[in-house]
N, C-alpha and C positions, 0 to 999 in steps of 0.2 A: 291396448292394455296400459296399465300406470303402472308396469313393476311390480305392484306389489302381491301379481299373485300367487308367483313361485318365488322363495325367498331362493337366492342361491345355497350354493349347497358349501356345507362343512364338512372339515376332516380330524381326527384326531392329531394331535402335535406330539405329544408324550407316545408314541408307536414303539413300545418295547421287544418288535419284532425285527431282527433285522437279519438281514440278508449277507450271506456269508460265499465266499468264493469257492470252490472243492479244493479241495489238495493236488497239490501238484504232480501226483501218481493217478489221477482219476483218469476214469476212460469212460467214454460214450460208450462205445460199446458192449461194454459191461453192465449197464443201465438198463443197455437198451439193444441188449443184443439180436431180436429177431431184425433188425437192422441191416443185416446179410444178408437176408431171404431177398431184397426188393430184387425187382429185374435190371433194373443198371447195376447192380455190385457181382449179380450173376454174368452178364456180359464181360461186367469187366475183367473176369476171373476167368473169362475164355478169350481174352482179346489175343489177334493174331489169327485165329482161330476161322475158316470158311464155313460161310452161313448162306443159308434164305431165310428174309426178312418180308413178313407176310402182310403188308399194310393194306389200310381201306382210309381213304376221304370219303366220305360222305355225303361233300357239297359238290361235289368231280363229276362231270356226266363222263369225260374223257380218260378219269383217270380212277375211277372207280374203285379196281381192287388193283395193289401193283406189288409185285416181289421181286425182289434187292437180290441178288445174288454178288456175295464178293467177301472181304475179309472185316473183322472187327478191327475196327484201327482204338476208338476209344468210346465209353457210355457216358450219362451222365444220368440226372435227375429227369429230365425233360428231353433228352435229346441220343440219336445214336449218330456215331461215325463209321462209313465204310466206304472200303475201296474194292474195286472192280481189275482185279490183273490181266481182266482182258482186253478192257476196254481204254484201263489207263484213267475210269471216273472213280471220283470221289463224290459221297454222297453225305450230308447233313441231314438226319434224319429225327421228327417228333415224335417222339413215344407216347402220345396222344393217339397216335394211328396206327400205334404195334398194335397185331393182334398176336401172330405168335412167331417163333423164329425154329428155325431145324438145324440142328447140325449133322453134318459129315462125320464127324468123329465123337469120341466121349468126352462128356462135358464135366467140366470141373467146376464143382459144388460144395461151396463150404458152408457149413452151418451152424450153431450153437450146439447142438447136439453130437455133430459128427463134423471129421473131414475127410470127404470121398469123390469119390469120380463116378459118374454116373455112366 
């Protein structure tokens, strides 16, 4: 090609749009409050808490379906932590492979709408 058969592109300079910070009282959560509901914020609001945690790999011939029994230490976006007080394991865990968890006791649930214990 010689260039010239896509001219580069242009932008406007004079952009009377601009971009402003929030206020120093602003909350995400306020925004964007079904933001509780995900399941790491729910975890996180039972940490300490004894669970079975119900995973599947699906590339595993060995390790197929496998369930965590032990406590919530911490959740994340991406990941769960738990310890086993029997065994003295801790466990790193991808919530790519949660499928679902159970607890022992009532679970604490907070939500935009309410705050309850299930």
């Amino acid at each position: 090609m010689n260039g010239n058969f896509f001219g580069n592109p242009t932008f406007p300079t004079n952009n009377t749009n601009t971009v402003s910070s929030p206020p120093a009282n602003y909350s995400y959560m306020e925004t964007f409050p079904n933001e509780q509901s995900y399941i790491e914020n729910i975890l996180r609001l039972n940490k300490g808490k004894k669970v079975k945690a119900y995973f599947s790999y699906p590339d595993s011939t060995e390790w197929r379906d496998k369930i965590y029994e032990g406590i919530i230490e911490e959740a994340g976006k991406d990941h769960l932590i738990m310890s086993d007080p029997k065994t003295g394991d801790w466990y790193l865990l991808r919530m790519i492979y949660l499928n679902y968890v159970t607890f022992e006791e009532k679970i604490n649930y907070n939500h935009i709408y309410s705050d309850k214990t299930l």
